[in-house]
PDB file of N, CA, C and O in Angstrom:
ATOM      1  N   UNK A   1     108.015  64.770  73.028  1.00  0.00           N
ATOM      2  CA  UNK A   1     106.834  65.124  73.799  1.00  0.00           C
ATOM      3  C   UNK A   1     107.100  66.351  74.663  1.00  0.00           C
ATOM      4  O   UNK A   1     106.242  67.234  74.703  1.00  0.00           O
ATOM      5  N   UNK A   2     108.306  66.475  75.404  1.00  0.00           N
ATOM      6  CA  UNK A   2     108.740  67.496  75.819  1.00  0.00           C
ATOM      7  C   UNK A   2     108.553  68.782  75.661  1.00  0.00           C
ATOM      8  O   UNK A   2     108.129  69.666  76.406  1.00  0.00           O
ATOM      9  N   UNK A   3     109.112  68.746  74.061  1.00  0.00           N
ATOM     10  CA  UNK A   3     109.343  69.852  72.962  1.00  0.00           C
ATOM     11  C   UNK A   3     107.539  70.623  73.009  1.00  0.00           C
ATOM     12  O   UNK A   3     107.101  71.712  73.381  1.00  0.00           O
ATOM     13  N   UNK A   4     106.869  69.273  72.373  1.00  0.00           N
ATOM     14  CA  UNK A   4     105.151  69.745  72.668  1.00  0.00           C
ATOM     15  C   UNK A   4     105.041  70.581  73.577  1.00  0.00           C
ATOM     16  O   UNK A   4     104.543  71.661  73.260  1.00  0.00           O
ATOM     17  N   UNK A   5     105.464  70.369  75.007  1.00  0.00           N
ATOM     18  CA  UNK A   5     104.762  70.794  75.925  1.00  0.00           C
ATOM     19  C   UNK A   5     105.651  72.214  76.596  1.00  0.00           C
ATOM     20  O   UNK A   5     105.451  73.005  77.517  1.00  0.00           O
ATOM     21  N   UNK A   6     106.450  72.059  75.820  1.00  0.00           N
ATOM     22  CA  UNK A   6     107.280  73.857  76.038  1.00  0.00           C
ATOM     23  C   UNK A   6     106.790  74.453  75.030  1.00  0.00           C
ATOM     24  O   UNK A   6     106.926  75.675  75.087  1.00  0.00           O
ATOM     25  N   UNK A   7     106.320  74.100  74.212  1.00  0.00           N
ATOM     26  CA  UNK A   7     105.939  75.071  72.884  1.00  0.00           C
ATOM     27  C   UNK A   7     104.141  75.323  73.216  1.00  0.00           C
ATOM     28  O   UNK A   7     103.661  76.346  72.727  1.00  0.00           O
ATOM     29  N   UNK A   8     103.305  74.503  73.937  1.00  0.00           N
ATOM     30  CA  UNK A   8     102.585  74.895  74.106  1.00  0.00           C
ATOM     31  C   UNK A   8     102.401  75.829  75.203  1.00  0.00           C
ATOM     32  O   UNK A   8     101.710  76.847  75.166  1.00  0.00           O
ATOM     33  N   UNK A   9     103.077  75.397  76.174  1.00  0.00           N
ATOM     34  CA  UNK A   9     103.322  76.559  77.533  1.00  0.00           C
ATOM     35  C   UNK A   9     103.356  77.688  77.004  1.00  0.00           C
ATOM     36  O   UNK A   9     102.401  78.465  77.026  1.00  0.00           O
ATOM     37  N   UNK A  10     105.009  78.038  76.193  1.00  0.00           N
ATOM     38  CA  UNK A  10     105.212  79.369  75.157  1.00  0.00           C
ATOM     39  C   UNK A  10     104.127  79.908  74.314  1.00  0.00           C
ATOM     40  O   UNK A  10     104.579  80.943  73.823  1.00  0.00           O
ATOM     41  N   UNK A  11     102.954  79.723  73.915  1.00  0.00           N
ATOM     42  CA  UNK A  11     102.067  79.537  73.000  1.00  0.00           C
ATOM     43  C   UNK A  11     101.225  80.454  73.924  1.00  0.00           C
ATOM     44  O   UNK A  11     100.433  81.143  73.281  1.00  0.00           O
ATOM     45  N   UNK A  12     101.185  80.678  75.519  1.00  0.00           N
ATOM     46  CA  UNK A  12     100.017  80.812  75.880  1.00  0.00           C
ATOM     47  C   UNK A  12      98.124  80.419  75.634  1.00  0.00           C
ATOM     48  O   UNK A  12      97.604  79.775  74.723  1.00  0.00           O
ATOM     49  N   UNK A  13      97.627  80.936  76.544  1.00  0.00           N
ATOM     50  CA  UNK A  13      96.174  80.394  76.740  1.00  0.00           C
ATOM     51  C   UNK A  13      95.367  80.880  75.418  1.00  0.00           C
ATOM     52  O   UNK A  13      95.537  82.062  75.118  1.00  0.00           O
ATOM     53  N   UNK A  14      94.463  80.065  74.549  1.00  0.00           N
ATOM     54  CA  UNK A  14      94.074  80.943  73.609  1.00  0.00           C
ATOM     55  C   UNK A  14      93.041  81.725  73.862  1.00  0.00           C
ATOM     56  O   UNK A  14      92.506  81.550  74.956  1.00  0.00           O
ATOM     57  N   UNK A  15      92.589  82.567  73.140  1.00  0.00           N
ATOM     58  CA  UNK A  15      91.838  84.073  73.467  1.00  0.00           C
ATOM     59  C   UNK A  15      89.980  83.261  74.116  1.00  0.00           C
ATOM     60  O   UNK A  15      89.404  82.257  73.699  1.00  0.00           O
ATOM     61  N   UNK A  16      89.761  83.781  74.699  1.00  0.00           N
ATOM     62  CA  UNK A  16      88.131  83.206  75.719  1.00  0.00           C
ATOM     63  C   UNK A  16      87.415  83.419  74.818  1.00  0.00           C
ATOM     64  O   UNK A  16      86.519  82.587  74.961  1.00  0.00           O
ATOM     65  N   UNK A  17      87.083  84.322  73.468  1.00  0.00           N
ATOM     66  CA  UNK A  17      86.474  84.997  72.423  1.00  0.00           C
ATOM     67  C   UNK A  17      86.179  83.909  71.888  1.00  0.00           C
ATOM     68  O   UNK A  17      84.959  83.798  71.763  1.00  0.00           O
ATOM     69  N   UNK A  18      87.259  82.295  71.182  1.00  0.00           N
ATOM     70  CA  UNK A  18      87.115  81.506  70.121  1.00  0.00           C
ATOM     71  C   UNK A  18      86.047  80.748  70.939  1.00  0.00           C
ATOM     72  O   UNK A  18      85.089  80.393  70.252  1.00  0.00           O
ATOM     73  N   UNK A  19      86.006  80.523  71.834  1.00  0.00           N
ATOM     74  CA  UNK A  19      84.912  79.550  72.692  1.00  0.00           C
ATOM     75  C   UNK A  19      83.268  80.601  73.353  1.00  0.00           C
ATOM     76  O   UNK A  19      82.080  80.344  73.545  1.00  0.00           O
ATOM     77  N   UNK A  20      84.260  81.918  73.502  1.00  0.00           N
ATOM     78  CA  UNK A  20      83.063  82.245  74.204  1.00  0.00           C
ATOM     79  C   UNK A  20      82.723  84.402  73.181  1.00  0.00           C
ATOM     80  O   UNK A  20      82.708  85.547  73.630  1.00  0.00           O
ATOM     81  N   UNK A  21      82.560  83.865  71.941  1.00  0.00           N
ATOM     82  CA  UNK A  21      82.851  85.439  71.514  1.00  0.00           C
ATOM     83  C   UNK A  21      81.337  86.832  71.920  1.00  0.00           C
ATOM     84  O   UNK A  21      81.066  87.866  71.309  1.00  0.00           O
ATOM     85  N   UNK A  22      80.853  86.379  72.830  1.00  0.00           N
ATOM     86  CA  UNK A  22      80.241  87.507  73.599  1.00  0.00           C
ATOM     87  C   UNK A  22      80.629  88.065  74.705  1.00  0.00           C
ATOM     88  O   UNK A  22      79.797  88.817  75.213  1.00  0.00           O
ATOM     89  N   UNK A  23      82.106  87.883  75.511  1.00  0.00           N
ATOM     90  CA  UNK A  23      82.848  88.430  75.784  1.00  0.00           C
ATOM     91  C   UNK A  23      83.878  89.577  75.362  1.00  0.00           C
ATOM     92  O   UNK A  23      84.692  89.506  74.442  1.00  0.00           O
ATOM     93  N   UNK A  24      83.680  90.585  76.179  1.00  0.00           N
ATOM     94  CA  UNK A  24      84.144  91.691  75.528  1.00  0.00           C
ATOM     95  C   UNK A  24      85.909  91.468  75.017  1.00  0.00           C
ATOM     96  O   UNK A  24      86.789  90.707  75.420  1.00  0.00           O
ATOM     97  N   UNK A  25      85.872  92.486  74.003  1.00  0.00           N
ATOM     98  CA  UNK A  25      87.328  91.853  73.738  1.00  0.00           C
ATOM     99  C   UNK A  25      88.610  92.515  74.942  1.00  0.00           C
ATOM    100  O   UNK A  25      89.596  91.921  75.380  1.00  0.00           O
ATOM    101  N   UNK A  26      88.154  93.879  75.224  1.00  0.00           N
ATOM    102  CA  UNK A  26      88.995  94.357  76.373  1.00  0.00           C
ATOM    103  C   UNK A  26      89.129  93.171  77.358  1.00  0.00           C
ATOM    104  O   UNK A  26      90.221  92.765  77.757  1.00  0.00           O
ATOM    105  N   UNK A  27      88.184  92.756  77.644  1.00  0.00           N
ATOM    106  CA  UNK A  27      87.648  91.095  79.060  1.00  0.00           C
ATOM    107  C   UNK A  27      89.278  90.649  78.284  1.00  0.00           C
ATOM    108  O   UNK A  27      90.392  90.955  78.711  1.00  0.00           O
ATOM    109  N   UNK A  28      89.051  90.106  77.442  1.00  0.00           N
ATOM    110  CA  UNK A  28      89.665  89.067  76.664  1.00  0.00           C
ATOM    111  C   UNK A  28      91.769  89.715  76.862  1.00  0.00           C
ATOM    112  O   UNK A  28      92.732  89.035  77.217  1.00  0.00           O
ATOM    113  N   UNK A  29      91.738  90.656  76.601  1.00  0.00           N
ATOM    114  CA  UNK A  29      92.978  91.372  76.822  1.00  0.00           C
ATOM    115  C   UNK A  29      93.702  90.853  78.275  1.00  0.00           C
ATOM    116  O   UNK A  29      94.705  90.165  78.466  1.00  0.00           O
ATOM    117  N   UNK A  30      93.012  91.312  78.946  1.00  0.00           N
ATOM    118  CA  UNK A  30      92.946  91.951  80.381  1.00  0.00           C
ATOM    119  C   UNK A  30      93.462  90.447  80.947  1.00  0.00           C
ATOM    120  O   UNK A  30      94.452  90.203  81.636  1.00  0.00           O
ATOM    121  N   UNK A  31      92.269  89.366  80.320  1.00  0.00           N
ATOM    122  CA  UNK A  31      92.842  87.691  80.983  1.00  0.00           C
ATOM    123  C   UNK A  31      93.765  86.872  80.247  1.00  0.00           C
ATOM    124  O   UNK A  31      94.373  85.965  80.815  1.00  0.00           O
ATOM    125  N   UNK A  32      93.910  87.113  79.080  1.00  0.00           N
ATOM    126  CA  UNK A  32      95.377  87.139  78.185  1.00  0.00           C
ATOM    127  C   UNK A  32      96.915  87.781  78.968  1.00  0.00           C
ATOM    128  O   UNK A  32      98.010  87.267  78.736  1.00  0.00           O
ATOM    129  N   UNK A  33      96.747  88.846  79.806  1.00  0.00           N
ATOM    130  CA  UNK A  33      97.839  89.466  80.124  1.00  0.00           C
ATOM    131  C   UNK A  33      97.591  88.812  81.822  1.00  0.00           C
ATOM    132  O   UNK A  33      98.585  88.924  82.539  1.00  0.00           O
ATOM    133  N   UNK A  34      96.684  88.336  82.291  1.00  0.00           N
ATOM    134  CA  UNK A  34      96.864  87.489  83.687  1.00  0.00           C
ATOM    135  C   UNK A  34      97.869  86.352  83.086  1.00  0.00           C
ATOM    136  O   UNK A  34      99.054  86.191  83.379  1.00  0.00           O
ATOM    137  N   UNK A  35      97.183  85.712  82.291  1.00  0.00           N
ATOM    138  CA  UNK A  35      97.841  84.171  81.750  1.00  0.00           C
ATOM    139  C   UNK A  35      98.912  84.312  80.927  1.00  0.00           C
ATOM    140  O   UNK A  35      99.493  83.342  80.442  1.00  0.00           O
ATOM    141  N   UNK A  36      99.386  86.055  80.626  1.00  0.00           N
ATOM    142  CA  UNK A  36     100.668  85.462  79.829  1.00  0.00           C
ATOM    143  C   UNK A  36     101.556  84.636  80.555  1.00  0.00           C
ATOM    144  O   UNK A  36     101.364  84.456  81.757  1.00  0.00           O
ATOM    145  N   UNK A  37     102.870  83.915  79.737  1.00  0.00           N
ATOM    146  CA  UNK A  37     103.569  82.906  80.096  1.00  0.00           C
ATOM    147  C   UNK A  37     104.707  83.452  80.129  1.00  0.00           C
ATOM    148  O   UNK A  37     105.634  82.657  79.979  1.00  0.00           O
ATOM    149  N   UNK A  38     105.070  84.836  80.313  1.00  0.00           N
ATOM    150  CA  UNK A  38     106.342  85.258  80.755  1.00  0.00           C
ATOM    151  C   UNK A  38     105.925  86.163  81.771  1.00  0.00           C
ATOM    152  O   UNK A  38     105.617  87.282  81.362  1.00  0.00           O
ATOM    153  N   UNK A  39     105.845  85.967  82.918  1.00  0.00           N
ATOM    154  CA  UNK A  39     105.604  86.968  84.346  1.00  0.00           C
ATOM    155  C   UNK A  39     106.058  88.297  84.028  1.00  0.00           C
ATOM    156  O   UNK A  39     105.355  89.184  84.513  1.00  0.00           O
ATOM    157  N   UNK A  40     107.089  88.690  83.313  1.00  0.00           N
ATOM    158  CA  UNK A  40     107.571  89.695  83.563  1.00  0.00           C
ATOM    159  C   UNK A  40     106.003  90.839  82.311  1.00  0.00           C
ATOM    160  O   UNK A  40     105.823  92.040  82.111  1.00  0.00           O
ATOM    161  N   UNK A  41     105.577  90.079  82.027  1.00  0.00           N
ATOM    162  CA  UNK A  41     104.316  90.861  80.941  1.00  0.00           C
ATOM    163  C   UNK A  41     103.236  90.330  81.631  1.00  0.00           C
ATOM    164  O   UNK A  41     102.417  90.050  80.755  1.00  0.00           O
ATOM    165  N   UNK A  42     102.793  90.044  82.686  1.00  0.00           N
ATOM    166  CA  UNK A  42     101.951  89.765  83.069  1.00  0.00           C
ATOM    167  C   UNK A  42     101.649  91.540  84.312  1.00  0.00           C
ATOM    168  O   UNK A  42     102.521  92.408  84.297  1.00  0.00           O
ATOM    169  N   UNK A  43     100.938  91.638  84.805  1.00  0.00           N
ATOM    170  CA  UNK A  43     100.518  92.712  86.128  1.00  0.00           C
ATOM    171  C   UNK A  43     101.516  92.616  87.213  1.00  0.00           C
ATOM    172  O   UNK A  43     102.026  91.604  87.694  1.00  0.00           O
ATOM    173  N   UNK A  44     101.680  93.738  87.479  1.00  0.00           N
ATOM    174  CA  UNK A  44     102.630  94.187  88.377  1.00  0.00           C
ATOM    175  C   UNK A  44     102.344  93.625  89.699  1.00  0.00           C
ATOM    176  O   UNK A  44     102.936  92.874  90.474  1.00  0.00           O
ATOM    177  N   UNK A  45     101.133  94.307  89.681  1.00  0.00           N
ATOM    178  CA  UNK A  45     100.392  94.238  90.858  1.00  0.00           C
ATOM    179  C   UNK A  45      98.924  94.281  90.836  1.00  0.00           C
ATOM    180  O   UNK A  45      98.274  94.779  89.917  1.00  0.00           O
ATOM    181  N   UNK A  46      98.367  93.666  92.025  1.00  0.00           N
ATOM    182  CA  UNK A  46      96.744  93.426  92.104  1.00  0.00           C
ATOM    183  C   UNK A  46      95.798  95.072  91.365  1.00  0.00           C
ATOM    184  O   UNK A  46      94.730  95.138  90.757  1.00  0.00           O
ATOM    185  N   UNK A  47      96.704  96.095  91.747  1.00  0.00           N
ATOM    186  CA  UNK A  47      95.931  97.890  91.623  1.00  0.00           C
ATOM    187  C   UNK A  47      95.805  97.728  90.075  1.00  0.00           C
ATOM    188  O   UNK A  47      94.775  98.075  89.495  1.00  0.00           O
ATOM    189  N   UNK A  48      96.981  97.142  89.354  1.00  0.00           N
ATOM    190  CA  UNK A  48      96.927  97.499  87.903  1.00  0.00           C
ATOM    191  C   UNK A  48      95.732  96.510  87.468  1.00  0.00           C
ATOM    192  O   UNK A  48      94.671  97.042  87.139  1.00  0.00           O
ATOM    193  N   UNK A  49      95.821  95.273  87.447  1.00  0.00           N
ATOM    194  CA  UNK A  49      94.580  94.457  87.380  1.00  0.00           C
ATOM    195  C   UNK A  49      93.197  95.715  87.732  1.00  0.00           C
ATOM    196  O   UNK A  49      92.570  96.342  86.878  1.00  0.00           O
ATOM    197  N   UNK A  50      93.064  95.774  88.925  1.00  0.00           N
ATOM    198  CA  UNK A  50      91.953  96.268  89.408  1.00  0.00           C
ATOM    199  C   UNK A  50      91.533  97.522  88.436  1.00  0.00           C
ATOM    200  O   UNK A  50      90.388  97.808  88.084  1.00  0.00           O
ATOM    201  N   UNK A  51      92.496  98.054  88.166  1.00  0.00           N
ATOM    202  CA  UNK A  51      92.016  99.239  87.172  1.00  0.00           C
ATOM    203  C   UNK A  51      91.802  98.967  85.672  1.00  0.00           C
ATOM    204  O   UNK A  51      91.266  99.742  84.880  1.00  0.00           O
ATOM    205  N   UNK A  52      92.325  97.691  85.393  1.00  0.00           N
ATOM    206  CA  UNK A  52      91.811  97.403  84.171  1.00  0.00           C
ATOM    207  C   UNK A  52      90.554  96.793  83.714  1.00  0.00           C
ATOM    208  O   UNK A  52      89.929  96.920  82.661  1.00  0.00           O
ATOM    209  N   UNK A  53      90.341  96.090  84.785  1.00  0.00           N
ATOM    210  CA  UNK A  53      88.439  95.759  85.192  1.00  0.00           C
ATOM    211  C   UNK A  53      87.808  96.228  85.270  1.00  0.00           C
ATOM    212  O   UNK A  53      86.668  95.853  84.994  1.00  0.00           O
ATOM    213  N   UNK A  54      88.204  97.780  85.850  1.00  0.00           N
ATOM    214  CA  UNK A  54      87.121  98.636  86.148  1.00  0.00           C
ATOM    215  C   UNK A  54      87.316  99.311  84.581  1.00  0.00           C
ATOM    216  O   UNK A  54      86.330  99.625  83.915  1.00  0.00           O
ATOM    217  N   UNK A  55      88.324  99.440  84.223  1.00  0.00           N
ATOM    218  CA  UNK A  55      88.483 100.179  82.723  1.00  0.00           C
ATOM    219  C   UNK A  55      87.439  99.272  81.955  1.00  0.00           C
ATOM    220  O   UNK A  55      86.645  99.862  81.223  1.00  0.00           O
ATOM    221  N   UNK A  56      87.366  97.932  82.048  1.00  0.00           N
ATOM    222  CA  UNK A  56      86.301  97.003  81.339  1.00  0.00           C
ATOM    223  C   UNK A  56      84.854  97.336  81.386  1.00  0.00           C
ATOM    224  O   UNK A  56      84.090  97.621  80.464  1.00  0.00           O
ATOM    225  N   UNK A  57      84.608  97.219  82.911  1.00  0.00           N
ATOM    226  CA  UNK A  57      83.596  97.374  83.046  1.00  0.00           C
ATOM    227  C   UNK A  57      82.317  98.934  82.864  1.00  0.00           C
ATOM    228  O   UNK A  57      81.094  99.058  82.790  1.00  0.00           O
ATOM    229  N   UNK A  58      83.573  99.897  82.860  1.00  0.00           N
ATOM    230  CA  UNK A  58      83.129 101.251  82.491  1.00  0.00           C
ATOM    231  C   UNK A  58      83.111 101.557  81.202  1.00  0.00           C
ATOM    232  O   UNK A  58      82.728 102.703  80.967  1.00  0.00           O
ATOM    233  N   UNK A  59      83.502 100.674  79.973  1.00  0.00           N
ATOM    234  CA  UNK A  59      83.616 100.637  78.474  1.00  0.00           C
ATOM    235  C   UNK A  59      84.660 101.530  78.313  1.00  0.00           C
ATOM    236  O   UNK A  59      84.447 102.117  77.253  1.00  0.00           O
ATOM    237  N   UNK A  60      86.175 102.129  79.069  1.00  0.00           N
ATOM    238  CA  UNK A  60      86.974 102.938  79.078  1.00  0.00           C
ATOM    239  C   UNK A  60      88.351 102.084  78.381  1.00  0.00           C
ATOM    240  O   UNK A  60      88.542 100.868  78.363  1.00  0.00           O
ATOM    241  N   UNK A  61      89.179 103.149  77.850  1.00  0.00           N
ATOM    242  CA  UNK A  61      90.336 102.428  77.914  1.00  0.00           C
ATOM    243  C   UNK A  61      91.138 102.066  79.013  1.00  0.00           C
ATOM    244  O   UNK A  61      91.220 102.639  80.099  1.00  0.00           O
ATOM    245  N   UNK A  62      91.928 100.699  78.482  1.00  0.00           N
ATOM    246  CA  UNK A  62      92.524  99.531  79.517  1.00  0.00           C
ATOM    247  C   UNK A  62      93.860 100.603  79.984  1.00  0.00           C
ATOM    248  O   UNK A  62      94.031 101.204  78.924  1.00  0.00           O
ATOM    249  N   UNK A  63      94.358 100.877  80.461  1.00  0.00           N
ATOM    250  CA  UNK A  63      95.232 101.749  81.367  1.00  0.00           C
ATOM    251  C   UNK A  63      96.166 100.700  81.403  1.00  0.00           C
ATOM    252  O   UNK A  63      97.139 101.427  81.205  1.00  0.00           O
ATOM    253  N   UNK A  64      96.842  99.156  81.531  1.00  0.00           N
ATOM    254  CA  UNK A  64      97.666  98.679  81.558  1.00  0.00           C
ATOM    255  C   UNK A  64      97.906  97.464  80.536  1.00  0.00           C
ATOM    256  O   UNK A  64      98.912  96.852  80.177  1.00  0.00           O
ATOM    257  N   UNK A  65      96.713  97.396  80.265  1.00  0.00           N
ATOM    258  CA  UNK A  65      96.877  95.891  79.696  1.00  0.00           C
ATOM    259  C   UNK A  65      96.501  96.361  78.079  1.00  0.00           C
ATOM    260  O   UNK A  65      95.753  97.297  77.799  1.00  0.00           O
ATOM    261  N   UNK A  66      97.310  95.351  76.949  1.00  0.00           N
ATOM    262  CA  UNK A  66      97.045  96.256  75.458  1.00  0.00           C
ATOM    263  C   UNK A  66      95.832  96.136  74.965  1.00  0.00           C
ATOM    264  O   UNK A  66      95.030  95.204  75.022  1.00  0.00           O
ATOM    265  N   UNK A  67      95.774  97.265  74.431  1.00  0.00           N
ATOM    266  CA  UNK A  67      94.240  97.673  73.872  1.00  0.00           C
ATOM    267  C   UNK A  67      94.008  96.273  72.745  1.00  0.00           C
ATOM    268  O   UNK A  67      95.036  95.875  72.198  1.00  0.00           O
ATOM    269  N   UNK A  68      92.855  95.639  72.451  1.00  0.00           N
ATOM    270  CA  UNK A  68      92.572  95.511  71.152  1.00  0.00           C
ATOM    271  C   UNK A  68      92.006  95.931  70.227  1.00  0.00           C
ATOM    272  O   UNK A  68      91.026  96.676  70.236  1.00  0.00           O
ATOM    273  N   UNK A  69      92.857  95.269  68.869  1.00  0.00           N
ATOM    274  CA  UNK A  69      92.596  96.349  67.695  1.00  0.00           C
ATOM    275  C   UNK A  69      90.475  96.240  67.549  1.00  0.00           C
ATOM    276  O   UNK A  69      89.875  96.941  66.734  1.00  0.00           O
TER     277      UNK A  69
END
């Protein structure tokens, strides 16, 4: 049971798209890289977040977080 529950941790959150796919896919990036499950790939800091929201919300490219294809 253990094993389950480290492999799902490792697995991360799945994409907001399969439940909710009128969300943009940049959206979808951007909260993928909040919830990754290794901190060190997650945002530095609150500025980089902030600029990738606004990169969302302006239809621009994401400046920190990976583009999707």
């Amino acid at each position: 049971a253990l094993d389950r529950v480290i492999a799902g941790r490792l697995a991360g959150a799945p994409p907001i798209r399969e439940a909710f796919p009128e969300v943009p896919e940049a959206f979808d990036a951007v909260l993928r890289r909040c919830l990754d499950p290794d901190p060190a790939r997650r945002y530095a800091c609150a500025s980089e977040l902030a600029a990738d929201l606004q990169a969302v919300a302006d239809d621009a490219p994401l400046p920190h977080a990976r583009e999707p294809w």
